[in-house]
C-alpha positions, -999 to +999 in steps of 0.1 A: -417+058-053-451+076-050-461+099-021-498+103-010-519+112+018-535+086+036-572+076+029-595+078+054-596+039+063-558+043+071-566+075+091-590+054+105-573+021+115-547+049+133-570+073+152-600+057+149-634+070+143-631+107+156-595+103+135-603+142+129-597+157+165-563+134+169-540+152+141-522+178+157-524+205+130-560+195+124-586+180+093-613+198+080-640+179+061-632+205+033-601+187+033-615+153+024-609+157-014-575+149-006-579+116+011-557+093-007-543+118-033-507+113-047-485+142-039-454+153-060-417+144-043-413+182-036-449+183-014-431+148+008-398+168+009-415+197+020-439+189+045-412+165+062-386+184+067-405+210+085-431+184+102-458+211+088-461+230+061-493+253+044-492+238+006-512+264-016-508+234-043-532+215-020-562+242-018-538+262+010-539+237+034-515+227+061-503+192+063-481+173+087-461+141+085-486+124+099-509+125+076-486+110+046-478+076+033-445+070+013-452+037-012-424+017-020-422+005-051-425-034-052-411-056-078-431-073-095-424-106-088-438-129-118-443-169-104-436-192-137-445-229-126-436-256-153-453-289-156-431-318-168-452-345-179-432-379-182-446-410-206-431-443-191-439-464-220-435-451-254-462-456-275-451-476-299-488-497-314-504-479-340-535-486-361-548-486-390-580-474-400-590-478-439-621-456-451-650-463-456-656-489-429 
């Protein structure tokens, strides 16, 4: 499972354009080199258990739940088609070709 913080078309699509002024604990634009990042297991657990948390990993920020994504993982699901071609009449004729012609 991976853990990130969201990218800035997903903070987007949510808030919308002034996404900035709608998360509670607030987003600096110095915070923008973290749009999208993956975050260790420990960061998730960390930040959602207490809503928000000041991570000094993350340039001693604070982050809140809102502002993470939690990927499932997906199975690859691999699609095998298989033709069947079927020959009604066996081909029985052959010819013969004698060199030169």
């Amino acid at each position: 499972m991976k853990y990130r913080i969201k990218t800035l078309e997903e903070f987007q699509e949510e808030y919308g354009k002034n996404w900035r002024n709608c998360i509670k604990c607030g987003w600096s634009e110095y915070m923008d080199e973290y749009l999208g990042k993956e975050i260790s297991e420990d960061i998730w657990n960390k930040i959602n258990m207490l809503g928000t948390a000041y991570i000094s990993e993350l340039g001693s920020w604070t982050f809140s739940k809102e502002m993470l994504i939690k990927e499932e993982d997906t199975p690859v699901v691999e699609v095998i088609t298989e033709s069947i071609i079927s020959i009604k009449e066996p081909i029985s004729k052959s010819k013969t070709i004698k060199f030169p012609f």
